[in-house]
N, C-alpha and C positions, 0 to 999 in steps of 0.2 A: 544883979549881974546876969543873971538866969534870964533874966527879964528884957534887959538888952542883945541876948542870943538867941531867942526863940523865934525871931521875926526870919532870922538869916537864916535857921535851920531849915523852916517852913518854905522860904525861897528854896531853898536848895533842893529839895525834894520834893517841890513842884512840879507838874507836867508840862513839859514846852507846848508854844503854841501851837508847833507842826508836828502833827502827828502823822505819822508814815503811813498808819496803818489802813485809812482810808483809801489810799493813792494804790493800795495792794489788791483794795476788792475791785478798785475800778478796771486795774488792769486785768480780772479776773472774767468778768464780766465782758470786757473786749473781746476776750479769747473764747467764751462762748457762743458767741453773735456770728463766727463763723467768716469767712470768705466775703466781700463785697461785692457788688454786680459787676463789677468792672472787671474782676477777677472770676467770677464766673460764666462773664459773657467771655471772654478770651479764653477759656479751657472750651467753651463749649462750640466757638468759632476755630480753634485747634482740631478738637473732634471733627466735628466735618470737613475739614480740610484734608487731616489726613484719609479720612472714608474715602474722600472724590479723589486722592492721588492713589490709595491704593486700589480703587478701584480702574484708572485708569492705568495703572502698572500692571495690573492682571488682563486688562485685556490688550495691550500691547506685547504681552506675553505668546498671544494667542491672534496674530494679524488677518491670518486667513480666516478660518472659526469666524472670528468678531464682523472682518467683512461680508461675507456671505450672508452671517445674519442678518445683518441690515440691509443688504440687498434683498431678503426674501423678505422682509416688514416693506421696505419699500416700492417690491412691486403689488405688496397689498396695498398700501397706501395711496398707489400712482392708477390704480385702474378707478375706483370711485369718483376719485378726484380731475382724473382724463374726463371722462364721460361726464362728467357736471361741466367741467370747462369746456367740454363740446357742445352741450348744448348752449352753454352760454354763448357758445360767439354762432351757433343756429338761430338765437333768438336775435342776432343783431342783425338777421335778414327783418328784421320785423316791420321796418317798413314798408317791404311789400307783402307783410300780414297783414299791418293797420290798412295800407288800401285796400286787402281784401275783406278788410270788416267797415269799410268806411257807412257813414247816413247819407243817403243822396234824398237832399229834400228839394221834390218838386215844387214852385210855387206857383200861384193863380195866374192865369193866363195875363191877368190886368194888372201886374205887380209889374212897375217900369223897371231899369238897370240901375235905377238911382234907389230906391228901394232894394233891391239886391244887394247892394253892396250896404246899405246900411245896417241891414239885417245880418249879412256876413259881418261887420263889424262888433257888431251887440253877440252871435256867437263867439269868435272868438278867446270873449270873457267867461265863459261859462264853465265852470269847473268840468274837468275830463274829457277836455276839449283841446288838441293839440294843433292841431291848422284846419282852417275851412277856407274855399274857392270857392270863387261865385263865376259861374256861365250862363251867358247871358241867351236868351235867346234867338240871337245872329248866330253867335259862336257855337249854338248844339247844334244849329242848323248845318253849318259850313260841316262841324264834326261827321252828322249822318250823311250828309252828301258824300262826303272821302271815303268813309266807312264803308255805306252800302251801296255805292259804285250806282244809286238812281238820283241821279245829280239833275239831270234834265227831265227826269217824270216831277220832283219836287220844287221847280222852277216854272212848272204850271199850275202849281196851286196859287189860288189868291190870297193869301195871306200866311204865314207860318205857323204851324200846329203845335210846335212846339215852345214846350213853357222854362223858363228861367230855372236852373239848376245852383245847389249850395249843397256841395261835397265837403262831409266834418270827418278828420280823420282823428280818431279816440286815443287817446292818451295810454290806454290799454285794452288788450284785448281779455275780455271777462263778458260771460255772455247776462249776468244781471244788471251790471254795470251796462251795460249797453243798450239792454234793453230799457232800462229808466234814463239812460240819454235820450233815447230815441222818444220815446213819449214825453219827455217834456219838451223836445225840439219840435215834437208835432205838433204842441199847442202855439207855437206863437206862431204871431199873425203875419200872413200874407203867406204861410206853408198848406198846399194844397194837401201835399201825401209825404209820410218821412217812410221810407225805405230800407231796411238792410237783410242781408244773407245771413241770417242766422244760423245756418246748414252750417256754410263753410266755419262759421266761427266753432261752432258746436264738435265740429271735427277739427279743428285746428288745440282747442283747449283740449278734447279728447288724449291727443296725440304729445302735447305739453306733461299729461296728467302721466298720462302711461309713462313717459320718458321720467320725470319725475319718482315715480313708485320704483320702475328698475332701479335708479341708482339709488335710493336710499335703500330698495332690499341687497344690493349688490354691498351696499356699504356696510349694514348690521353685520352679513356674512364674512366680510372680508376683516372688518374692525375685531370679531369672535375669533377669527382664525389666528389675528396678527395677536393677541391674546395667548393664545395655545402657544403658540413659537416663544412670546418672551416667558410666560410660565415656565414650559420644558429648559427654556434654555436656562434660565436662572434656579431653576431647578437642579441640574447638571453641575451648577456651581456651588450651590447648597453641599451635595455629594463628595465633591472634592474637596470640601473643606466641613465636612460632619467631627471628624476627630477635630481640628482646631476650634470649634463652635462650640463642643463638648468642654475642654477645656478652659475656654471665656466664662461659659457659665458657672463652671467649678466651681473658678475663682471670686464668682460675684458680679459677672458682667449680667448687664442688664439685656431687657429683648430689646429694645429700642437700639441700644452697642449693638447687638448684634445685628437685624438688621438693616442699621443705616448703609454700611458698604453696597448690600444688593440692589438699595433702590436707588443708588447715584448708579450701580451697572445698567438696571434698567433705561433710567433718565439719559446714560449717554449711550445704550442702542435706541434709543427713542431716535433721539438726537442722531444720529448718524444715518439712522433709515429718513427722518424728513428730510436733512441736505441731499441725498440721493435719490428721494422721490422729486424732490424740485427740482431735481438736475435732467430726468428722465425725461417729466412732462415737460420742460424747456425745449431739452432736443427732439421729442415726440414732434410737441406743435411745429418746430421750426421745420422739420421733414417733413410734415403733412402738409405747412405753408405755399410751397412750391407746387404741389398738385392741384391746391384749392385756388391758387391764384389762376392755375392756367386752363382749369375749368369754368372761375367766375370770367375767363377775359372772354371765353369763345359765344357767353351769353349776355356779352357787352357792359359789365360788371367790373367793377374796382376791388370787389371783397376781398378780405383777407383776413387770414386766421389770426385769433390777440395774443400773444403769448402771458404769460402765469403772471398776473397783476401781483405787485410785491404785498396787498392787505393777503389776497389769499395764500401764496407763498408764507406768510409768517404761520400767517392762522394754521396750515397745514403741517410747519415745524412746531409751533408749541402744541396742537394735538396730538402729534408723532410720540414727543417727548414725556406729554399726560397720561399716554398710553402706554410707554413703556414704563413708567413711573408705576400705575396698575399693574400690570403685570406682573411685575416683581412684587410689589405688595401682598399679593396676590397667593404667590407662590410660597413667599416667605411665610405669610400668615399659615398657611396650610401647611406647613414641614417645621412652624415652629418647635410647636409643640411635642414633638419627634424625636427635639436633640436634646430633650432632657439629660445631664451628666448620667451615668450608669454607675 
């Protein structure tokens, strides 16, 4: 009887198949593994958000302050930037630089017009080589005859002394560059003599170079200055809130909490001095437009000043912006260390 009860007892105080106890480490184990990206990409997409609204809450607090600022970065910003854009639309006279650096290749007296132009056709192709004309020798004649007003002493010579012309105007004005066009234009055949003013190019690149070095020294100076302004000012801001910064760190805030707020302030007086630098040199050029037109008409001239090409307009808003971004970096890194809690 014992015997037929011992199997039932045995069932009975057996361990089931499910055991709980498993399913308790695993959820243990969950709970240490911490927060998933998704949850910590959205607290830390939170952080910045609130950074960039409180920072733009504090300077909306401060309308005047905040404007001025960015009008004094912006008229650093607008002087480097004017004077590069002015030379740029100086260099779009360049085509009457490039004729003033053109190759005048005389050819041999015995070179026909039909040769001439063959030759001007095979220029053409040659690398740094932008237009070349061919004048014939009728056509330099009739020229010197108008020119040097001896129209009738040159109508007594027997035959015409002058040789067929092939005027190459350079793709660029570079005085090495020019000088290796000219010598290889010398060797080909039926070219008597290649010819150019290297004076005038040598003073024209002179004048290029110089205008060049000012505005990049203009601009170190100006970019250092525009530097000191967002430093101080973000510095200022530092100050006003030393006791609240003392207290973040108390608590266990980090440097990076602390200063994210300054460098969105930075990033939007960046920001706010580039749209008003662009706005300045827009109505600069368009002011100086009108003078420049009615100076080019009197020397029979269509020129006309370019206004702020929208690549450079950008370029000069996200440098604005990179640079008050430093700025503040700048200033923060230097005062961090400062606010240690007391």
């Amino acid at each position: 009887m014992s015997a037929t009860r011992s199997p039932k007892v045995s069932e009975r105080v057996a361990p089931k198949p499910a055991d709980p106890a498993p399913e308790k480490k695993k959820r243990g184990n969950d709970e240490d593994d911490g927060p998933d990206f998704g949850t910590l990409l959205r607290a830390w997409l939170e952080s910045h958000r609130s950074s960039l609204l409180d920072s733009l809450r504090r300077l909306g607090k401060q309308p005047i302050g905040s404007f001025f600022t960015c009008l004094v970065m912006a008229v650093a910003l607008s002087l480097p930037m004017g004077l590069s854009l002015l030379l740029s639309n100086v260099e779009r006279l360049g085509g009457s630089w490039q004729r003033a650096a053109q190759i005048s290749l005389y050819l041999k007296l015995d070179a026909s017009s039909r040769d001439g132009e063959a030759l001007r056709d095979q220029i053409k192709g040659i690398a740094g080589v932008a237009e070349a004309e061919f004048v014939s020798r009728d056509q330099a004649l009739n020229e010197f005859q108008k020119q040097s007003g001896l129209g009738e002493a040159l109508r007594e010579l027997p035959e015409n002394p002058l040789p067929g012309v092939i005027v190459v105007t350079p793709k660029e004005v570079d005085k090495p560059a020019l000088e290796a066009l000219r010598q290889r234009l010398a060797e080909l055949p039926r070219v008597e003599l290649a010819q150019l003013d290297l004076v005038w190019v040598e003073r024209l690149a002179a004048i290029l170079k110089l205008g060049d070095r000012f505005v990049f020294g203009l601009t170190v100076l100006l970019v250092s200055a525009l530097l000191l302004v967002i430093g101080n000012t973000i510095r200022l801001h530092i100050e006003n809130r030393r006791i609240e910064i003392e207290v973040i760190k108390l608590v266990g805030g980090t440097d990076s909490y602390v200063r994210r707020p300054f460098l969105y302030m930075g990033a939007l007086y960046g920001f706010g001095a580039g749209v008003l630098s662009w706005g300045v040199l827009a109505f600069g050029l368009n002011w100086l437009n009108d003078a420049v037109i009615g100076l080019s008409g009197l020397y029979g001239s269509d020129f006309a000043l370019a206004g702020v090409p929208p690549a450079d307009g950008l370029s000069l808003l996200l440098g604005a912006v990179l640079l008050g971004y430093i700025g503040a970096w700048i200033a923060v890194a230097r005062h961090l260390s400062e606010l240690a809690p007391r």
